[in-house]
N, CA, C and O of each residue as an XYZ file, in Angstrom:
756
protein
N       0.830     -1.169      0.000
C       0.000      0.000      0.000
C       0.887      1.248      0.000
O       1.194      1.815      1.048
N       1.295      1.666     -1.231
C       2.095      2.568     -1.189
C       1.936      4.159     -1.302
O       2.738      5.089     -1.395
N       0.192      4.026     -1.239
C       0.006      5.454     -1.392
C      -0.480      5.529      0.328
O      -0.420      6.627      0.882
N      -0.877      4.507      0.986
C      -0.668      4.672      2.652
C       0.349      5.223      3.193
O       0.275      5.952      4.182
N       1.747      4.826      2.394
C       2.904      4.911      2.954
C       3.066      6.427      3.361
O       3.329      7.085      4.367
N       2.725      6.648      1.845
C       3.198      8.413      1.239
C       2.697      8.950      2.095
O       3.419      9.702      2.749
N       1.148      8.812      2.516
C       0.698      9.699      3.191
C       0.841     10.034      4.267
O       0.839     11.205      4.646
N       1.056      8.635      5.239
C       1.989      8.690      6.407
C       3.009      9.428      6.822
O       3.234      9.903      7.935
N       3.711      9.495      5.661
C       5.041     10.409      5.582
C       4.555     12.087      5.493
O       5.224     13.029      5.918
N       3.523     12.156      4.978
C       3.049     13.285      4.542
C       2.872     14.109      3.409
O       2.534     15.289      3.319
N       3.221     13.100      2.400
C       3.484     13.594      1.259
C       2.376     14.444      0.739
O       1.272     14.136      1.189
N       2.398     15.254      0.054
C       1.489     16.413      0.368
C       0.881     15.750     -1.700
O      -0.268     15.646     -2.131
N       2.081     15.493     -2.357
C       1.776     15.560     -3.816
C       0.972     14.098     -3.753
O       0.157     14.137     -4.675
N       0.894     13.202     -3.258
C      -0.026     11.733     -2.766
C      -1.375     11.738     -2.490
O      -2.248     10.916     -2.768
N      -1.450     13.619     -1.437
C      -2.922     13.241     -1.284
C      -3.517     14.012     -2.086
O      -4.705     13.732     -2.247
N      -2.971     15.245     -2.885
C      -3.493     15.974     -4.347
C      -3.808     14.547     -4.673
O      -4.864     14.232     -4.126
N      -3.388     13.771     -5.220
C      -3.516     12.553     -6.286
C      -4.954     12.176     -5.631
O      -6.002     12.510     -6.184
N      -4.929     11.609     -4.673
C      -6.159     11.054     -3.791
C      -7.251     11.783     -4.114
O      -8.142     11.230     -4.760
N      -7.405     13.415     -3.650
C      -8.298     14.193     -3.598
C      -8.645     14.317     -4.719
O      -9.861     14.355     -4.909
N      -7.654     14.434     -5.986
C      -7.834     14.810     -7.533
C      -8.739     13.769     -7.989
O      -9.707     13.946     -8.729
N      -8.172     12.175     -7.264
C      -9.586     10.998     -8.460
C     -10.210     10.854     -7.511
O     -11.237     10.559     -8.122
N     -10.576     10.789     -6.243
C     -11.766     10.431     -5.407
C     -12.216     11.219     -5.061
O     -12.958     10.807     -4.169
N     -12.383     13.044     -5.223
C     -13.265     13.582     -4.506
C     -14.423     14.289     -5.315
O     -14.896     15.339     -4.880
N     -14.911     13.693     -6.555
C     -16.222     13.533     -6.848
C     -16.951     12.078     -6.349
O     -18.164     11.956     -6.176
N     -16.255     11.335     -6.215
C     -16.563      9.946     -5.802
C     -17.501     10.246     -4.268
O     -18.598     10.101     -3.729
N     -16.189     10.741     -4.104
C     -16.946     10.847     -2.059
C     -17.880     12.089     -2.656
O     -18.906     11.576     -3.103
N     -17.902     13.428     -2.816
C     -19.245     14.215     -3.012
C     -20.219     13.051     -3.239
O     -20.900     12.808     -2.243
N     -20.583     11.839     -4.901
C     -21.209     11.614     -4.782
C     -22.112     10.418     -4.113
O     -23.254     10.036     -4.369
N     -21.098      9.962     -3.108
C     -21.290      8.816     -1.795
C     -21.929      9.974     -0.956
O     -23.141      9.761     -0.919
N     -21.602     11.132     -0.257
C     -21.817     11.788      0.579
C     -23.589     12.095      0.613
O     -24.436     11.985      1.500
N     -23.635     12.570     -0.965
C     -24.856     13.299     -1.527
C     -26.242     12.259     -1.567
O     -27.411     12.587     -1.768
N     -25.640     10.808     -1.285
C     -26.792      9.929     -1.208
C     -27.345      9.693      0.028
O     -28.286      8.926      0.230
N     -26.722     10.398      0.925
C     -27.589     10.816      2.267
C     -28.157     11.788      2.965
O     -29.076     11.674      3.776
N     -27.301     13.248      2.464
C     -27.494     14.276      2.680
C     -28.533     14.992      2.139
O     -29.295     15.797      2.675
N     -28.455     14.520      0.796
C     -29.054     14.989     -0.347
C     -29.450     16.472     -0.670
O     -30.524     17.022     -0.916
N     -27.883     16.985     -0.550
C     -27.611     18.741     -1.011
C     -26.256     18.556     -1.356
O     -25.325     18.237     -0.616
N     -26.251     18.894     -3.086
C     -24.875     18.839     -3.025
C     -23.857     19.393     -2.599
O     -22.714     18.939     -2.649
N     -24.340     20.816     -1.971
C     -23.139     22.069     -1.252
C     -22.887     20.936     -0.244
O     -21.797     20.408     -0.022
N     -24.004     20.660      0.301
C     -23.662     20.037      1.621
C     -22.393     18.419      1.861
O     -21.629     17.847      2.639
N     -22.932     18.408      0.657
C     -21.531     16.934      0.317
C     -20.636     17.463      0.107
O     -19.649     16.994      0.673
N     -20.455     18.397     -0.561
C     -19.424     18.801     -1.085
C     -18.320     19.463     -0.027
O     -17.098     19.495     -0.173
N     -19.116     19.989      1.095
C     -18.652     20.035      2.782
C     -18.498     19.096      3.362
O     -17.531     19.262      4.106
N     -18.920     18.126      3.468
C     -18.506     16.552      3.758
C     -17.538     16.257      3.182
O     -16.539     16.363      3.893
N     -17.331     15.893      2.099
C     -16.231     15.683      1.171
C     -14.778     16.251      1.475
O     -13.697     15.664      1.434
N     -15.117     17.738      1.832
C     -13.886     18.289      1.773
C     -13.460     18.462      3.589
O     -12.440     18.896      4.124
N     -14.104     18.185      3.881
C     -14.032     17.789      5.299
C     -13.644     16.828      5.866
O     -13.143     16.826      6.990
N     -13.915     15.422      4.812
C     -13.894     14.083      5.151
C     -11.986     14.230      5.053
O     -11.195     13.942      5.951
N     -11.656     14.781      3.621
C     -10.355     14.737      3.463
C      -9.311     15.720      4.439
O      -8.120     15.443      4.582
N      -9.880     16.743      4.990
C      -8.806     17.292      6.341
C      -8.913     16.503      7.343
O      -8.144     16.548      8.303
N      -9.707     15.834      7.251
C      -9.895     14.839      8.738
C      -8.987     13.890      8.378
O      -8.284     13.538      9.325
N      -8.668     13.153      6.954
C      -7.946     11.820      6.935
C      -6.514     12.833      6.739
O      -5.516     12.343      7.268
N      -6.364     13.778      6.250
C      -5.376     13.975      6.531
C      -4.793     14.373      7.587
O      -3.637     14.006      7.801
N      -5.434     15.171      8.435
C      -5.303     15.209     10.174
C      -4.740     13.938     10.936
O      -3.927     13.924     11.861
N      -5.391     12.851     10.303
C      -4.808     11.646     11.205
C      -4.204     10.370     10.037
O      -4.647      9.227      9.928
N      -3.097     10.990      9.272
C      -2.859     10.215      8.196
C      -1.801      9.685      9.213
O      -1.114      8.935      8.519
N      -1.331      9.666     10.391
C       0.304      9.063     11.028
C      -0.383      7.712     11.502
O       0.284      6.785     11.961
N      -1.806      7.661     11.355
C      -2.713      6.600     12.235
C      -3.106      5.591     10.964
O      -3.825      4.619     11.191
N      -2.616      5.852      9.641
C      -3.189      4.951      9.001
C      -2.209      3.750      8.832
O      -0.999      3.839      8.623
N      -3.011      2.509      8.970
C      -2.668      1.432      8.634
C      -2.011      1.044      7.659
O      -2.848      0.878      6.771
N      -0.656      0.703      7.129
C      -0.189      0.563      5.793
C      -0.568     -0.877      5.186
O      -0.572     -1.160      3.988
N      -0.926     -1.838      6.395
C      -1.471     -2.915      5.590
C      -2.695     -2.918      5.045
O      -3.015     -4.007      4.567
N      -3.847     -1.662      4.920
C      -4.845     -1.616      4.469
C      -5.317     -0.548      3.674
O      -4.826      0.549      3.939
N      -6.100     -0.597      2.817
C      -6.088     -0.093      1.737
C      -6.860      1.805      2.490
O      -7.450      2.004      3.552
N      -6.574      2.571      1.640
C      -7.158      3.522      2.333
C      -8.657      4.525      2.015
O      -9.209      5.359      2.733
N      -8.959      4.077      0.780
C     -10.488      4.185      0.636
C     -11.322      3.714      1.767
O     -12.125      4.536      2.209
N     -11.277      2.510      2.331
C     -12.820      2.354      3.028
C     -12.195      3.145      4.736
O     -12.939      2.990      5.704
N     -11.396      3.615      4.854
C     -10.764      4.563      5.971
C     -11.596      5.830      5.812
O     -12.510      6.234      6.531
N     -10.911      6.536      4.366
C     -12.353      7.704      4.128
C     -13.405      7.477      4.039
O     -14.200      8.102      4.741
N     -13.802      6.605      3.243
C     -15.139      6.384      3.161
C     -16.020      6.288      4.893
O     -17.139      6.758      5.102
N     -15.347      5.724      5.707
C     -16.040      5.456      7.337
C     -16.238      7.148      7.500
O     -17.324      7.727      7.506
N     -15.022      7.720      7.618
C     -15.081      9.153      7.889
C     -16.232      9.904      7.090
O     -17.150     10.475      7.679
N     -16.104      9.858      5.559
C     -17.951     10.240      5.233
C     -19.040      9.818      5.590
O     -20.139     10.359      5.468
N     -18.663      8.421      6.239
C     -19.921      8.047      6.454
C     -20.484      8.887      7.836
O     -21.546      9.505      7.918
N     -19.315      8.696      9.026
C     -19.300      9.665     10.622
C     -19.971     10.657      9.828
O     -21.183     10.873      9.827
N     -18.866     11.391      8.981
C     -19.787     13.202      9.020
C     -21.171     13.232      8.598
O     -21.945     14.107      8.988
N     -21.631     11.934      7.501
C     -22.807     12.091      6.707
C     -23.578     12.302      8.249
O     -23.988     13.391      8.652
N     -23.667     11.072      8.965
C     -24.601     10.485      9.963
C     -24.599     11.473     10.831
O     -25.706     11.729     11.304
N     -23.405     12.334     11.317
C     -23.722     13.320     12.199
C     -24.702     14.622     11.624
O     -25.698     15.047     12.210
N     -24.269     15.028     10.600
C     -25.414     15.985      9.608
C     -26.902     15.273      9.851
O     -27.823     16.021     10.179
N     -27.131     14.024      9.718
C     -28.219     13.816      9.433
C     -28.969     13.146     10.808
O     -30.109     12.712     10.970
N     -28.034     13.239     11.542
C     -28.443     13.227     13.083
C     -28.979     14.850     13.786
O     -29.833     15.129     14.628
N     -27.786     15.894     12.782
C     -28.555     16.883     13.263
C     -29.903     17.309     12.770
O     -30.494     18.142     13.457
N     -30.695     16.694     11.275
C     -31.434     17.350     10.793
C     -32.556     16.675     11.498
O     -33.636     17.258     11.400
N     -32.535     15.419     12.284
C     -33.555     14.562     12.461
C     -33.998     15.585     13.932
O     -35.181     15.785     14.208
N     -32.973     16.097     14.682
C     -33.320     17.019     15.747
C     -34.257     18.062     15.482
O     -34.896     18.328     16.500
N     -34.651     18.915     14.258
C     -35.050     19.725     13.117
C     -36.275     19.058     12.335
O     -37.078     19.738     11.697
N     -36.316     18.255     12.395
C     -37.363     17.993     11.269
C     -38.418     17.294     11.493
O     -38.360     16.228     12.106
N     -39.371     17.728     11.093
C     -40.994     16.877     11.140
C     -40.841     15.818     11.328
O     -39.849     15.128     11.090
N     -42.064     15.478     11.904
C     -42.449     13.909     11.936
C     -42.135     12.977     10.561
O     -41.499     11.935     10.398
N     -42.947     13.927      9.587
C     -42.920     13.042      8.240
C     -41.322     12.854      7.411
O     -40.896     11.987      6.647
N     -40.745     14.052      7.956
C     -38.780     13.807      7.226
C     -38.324     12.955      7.538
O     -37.797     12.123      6.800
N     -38.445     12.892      9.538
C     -37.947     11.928     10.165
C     -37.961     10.301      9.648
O     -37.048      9.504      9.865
N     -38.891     10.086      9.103
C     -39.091      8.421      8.583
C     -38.111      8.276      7.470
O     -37.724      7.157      7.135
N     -37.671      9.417      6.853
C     -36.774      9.161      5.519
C     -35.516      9.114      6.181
O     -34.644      8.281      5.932
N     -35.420     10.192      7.186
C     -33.904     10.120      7.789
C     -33.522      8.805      8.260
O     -32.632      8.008      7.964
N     -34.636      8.839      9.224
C     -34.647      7.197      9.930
C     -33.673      6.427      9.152
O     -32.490      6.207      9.411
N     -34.526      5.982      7.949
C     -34.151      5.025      6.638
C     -32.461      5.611      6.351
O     -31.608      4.768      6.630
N     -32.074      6.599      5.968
C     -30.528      6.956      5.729
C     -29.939      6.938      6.598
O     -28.747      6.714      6.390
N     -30.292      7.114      7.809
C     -28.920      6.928      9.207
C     -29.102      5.129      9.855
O     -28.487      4.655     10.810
N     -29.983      4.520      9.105
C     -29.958      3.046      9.224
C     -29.176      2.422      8.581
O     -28.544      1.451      8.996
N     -29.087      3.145      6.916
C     -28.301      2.388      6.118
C     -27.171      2.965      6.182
O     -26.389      2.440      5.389
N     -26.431      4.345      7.130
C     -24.865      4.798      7.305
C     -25.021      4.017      8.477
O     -24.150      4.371      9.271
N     -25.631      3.243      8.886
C     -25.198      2.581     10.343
C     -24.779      1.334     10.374
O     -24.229      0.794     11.334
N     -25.141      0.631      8.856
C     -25.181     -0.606      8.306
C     -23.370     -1.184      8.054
O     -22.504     -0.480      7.536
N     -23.241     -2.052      8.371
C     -21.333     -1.955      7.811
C     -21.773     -2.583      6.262
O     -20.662     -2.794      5.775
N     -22.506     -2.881      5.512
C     -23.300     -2.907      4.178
C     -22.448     -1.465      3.550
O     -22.200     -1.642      2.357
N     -22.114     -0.549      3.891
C     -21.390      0.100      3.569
C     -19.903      0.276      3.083
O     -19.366      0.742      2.078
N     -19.463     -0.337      4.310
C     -18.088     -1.129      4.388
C     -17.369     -2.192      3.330
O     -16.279     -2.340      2.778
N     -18.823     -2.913      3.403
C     -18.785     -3.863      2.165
C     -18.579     -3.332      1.156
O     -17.649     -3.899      0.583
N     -19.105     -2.209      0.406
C     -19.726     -2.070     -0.553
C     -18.227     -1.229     -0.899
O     -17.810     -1.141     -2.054
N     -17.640     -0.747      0.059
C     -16.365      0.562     -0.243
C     -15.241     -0.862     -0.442
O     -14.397     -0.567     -1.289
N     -15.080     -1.958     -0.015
C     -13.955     -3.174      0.019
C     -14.427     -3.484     -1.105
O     -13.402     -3.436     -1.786
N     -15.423     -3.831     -1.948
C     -15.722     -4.972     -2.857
C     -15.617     -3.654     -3.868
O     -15.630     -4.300     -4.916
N     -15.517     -2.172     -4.339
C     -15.607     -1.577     -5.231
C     -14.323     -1.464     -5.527
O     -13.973     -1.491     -6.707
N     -12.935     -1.243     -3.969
C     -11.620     -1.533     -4.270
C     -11.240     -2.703     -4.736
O     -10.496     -2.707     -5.717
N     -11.690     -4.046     -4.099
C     -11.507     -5.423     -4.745
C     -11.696     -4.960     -5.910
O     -10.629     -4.522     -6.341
N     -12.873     -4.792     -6.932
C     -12.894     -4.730     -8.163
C     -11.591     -4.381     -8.599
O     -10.897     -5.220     -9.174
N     -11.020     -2.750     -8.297
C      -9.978     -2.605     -8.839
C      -8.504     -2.999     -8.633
O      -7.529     -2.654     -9.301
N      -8.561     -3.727     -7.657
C      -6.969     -4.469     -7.426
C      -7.178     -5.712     -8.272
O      -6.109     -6.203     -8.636
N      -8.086     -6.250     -8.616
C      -8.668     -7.519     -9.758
C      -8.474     -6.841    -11.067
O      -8.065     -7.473    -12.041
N      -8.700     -5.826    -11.110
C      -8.641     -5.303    -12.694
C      -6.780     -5.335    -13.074
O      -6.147     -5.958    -13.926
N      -6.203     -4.022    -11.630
C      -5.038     -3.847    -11.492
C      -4.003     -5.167    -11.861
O      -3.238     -5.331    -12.811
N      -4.295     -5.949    -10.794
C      -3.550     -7.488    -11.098
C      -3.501     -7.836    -12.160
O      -2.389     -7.899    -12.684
N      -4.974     -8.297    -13.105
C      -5.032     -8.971    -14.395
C      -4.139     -8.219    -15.542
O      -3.530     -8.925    -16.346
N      -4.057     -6.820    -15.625
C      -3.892     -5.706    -16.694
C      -2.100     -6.084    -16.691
O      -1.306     -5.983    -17.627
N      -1.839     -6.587    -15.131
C      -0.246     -6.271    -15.264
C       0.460     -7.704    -14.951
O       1.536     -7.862    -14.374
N      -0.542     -8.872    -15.554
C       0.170    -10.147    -15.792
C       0.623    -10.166    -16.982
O      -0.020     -9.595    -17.863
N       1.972    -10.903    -17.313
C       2.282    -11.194    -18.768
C       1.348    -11.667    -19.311
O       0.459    -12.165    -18.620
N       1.258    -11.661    -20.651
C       0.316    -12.156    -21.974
C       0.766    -13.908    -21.488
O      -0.036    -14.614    -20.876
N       1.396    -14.127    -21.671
C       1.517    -15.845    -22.018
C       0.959    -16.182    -20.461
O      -0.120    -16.775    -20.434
N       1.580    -15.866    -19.168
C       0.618    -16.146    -18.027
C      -1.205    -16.301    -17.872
O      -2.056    -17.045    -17.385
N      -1.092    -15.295    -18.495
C      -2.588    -14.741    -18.412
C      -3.401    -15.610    -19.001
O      -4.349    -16.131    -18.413
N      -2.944    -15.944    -20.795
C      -3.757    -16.677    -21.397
C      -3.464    -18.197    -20.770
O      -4.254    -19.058    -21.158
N      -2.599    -18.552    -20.005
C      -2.413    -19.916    -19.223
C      -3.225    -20.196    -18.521
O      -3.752    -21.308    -18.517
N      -3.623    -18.953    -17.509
C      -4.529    -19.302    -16.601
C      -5.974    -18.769    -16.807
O      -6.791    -18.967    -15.908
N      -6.417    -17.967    -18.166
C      -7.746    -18.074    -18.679
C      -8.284    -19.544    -19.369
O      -9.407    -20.003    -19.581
N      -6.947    -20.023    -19.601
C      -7.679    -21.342    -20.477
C      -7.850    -22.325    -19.165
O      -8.842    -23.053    -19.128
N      -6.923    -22.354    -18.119
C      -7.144    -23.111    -16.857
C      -8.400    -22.879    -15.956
O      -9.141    -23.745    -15.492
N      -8.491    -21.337    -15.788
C     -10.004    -21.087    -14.853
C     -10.923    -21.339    -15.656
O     -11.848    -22.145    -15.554
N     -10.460    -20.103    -17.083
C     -11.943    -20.271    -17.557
C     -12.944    -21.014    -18.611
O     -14.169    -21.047    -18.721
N     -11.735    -21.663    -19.418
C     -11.824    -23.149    -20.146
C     -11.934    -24.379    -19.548
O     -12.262    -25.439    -20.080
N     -11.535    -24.093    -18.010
C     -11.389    -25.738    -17.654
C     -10.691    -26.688    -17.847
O     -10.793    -27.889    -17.599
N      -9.502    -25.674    -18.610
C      -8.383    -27.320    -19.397
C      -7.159    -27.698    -18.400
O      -6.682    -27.044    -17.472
N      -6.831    -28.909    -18.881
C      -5.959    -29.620    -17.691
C      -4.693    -28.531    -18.483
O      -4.826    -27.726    -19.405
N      -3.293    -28.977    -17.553
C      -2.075    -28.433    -17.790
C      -1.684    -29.352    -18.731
O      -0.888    -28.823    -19.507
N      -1.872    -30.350    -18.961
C      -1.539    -30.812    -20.259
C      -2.191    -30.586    -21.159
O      -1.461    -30.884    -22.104
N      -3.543    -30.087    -21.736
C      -4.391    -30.080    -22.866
C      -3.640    -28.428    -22.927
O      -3.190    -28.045    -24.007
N      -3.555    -27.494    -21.650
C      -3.091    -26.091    -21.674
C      -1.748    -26.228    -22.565
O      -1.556    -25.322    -23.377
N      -0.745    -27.336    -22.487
C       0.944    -27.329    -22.749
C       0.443    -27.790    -24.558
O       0.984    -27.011    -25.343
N      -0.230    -28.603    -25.098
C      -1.071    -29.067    -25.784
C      -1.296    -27.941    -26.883
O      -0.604    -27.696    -27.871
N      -2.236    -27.442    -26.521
C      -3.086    -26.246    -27.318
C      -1.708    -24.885    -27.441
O      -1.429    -24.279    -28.475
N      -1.221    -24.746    -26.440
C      -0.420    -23.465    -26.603
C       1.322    -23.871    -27.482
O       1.972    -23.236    -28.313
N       1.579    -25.284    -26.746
C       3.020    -25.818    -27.731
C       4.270    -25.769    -26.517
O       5.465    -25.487    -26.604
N       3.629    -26.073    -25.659
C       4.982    -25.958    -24.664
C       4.883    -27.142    -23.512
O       4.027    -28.027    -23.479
N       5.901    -26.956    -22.630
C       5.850    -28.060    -21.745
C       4.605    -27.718    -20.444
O       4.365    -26.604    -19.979
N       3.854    -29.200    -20.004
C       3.166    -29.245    -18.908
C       3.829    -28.177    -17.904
O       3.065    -27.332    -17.436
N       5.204    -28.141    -17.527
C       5.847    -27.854    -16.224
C       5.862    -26.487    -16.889
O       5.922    -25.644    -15.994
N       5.839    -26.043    -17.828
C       5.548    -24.328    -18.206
C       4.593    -24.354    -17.493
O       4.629    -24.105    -16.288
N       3.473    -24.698    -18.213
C       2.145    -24.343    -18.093
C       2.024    -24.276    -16.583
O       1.788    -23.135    -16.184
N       2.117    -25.135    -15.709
C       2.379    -25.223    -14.084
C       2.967    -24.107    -13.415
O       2.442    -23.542    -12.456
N       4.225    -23.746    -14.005
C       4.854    -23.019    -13.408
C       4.175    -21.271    -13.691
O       4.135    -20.313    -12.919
N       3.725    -21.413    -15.079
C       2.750    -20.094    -15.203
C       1.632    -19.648    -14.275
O       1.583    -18.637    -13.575
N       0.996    -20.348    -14.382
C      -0.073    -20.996    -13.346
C       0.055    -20.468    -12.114
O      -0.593    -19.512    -11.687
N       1.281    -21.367    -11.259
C       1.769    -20.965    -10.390
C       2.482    -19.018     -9.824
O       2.548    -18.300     -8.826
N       2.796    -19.018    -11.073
C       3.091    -17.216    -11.194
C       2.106    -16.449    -11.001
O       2.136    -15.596    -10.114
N       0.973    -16.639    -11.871
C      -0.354    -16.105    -12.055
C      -0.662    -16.217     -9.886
O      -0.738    -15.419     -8.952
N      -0.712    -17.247    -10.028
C      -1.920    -17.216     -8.226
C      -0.798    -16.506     -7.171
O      -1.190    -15.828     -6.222
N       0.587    -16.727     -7.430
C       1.376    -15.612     -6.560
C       1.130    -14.381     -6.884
O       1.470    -13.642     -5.960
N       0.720    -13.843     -7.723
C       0.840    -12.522     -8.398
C      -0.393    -11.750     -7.380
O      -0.402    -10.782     -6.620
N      -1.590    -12.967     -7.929
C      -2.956    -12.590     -7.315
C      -2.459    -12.379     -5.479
O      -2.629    -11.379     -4.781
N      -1.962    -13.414     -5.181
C      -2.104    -13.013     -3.804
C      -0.678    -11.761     -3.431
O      -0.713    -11.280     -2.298
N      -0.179    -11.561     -3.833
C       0.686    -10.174     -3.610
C      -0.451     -8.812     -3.719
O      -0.866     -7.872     -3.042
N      -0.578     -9.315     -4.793
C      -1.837     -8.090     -5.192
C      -3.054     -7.664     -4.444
O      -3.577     -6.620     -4.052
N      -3.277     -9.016     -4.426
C      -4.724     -8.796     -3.472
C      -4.894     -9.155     -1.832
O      -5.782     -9.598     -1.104
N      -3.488     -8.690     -1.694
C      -3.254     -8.874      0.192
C      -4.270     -8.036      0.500
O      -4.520     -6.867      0.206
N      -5.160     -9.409      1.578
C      -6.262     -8.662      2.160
C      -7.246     -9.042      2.363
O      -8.029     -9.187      3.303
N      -7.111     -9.325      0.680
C      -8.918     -9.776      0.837
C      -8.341    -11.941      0.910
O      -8.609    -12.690     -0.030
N      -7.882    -12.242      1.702
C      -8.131    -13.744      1.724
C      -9.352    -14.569      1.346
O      -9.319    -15.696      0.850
N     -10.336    -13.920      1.620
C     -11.640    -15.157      1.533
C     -11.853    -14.681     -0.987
O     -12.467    -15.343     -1.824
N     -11.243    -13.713     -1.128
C     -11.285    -14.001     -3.208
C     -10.208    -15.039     -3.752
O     -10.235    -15.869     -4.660
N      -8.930    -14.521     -2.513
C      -7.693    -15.626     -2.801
C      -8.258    -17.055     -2.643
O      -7.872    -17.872     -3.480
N      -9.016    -17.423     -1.800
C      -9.458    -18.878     -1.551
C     -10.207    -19.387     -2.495
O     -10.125    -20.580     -2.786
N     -11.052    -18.538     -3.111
C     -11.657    -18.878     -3.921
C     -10.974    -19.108     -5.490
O     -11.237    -19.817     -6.462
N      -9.886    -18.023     -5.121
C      -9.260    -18.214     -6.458
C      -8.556    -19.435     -7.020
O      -8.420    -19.944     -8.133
N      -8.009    -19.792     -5.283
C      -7.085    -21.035     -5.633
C      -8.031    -22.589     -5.308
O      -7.682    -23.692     -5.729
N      -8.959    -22.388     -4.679
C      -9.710    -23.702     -4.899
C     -10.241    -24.116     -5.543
O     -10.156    -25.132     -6.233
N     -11.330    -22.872     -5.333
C     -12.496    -23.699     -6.683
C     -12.394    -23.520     -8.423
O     -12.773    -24.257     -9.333
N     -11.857    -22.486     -8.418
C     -10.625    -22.790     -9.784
C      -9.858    -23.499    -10.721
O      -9.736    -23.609    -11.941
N      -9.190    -24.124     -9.230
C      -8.061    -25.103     -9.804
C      -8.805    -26.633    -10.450
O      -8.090    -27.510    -10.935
């Protein structure tokens, strides 16, 4: 996690980068509870002095999206804790419903499995060509390492040893999430 690292350190040009691709993202995570965009857009930029306020506290073994994302979620829920103090009977039932679902770790999920996506994309994009097509014809053809050594023109113990490259790669990559690695290497193989 090397943009954890940076930030730790303090690198100031790391969290431009951060703020530059995720902070329409968080406005529009923010805005699905608040539902004012000034007001996300104060969340948002709030969410990010806060993670940077306590960037010496972040974890380098973990990724640092669903870190902000908790923090939008705190500020959303406190905003919308204050409006429920404020508002009619009849608002209240909608708020209800949005500070149920920022209360939900359904959230949590949803911020891990959108990064999973992209450390899955990340990984695949930056395996060699001959790996890659080794272990598409293995997962997703179903073919043994010999029909794989077979069809492509090379030895079984290639094909194995590709194979083998490919699922190290995945798990370097995707330190973290263990329960996709398990799946990758069991029911797969």
């Amino acid at each position: 996690m090397i943009l954890v690292s940076e930030l730790r350190e303090g690198n100031e040009r790391a969290f431009e980068l951060l703020f530059k691709f995720e902070f329409e993202n968080v406005v529009f995570f923010a805005n699905q509870f608040v539902r004012n965009e000034l007001v996300a857009k104060d969340v948002a930029q709030e969410s990010f002095i806060a993670l940077w306020s306590s960037r010496e506290r972040l974890n380098e073994e973990r990724p640092v999206l669903p870190y902000l994302y908790r923090i939008v979620r705190n500020k959303s829920l406190n905003i919308l804790r204050d409006k429920m103090s404020k508002a009619s009977s009849l608002d209240k039932v909608g708020l209800d419903c949005d500070i149920a679902l920022l209360q939900d770790d359904f959230i949590e999920s949803v911020v891990d499995s959108v990064r999973l996506e992209s450390l899955i994309a990340e990984a695949w994009e930056s395996l060699p060509d001959k790996i890659r097509e080794s272990f598409l014809l293995s997962r997703r053809d179903g073919l043994s390492y010999d029909e794989i050594a077979l069809k492509r023109g090379v030895e079984k113990k290639a094909v194995e040893y590709q194979i083998s490259l490919a699922l190290k790669h995945f798990r370097k990559k995707l330190k973290g999430y263990t329960r996709f690695i398990l799946v990758l290497t069991c029911f797969w193989v």
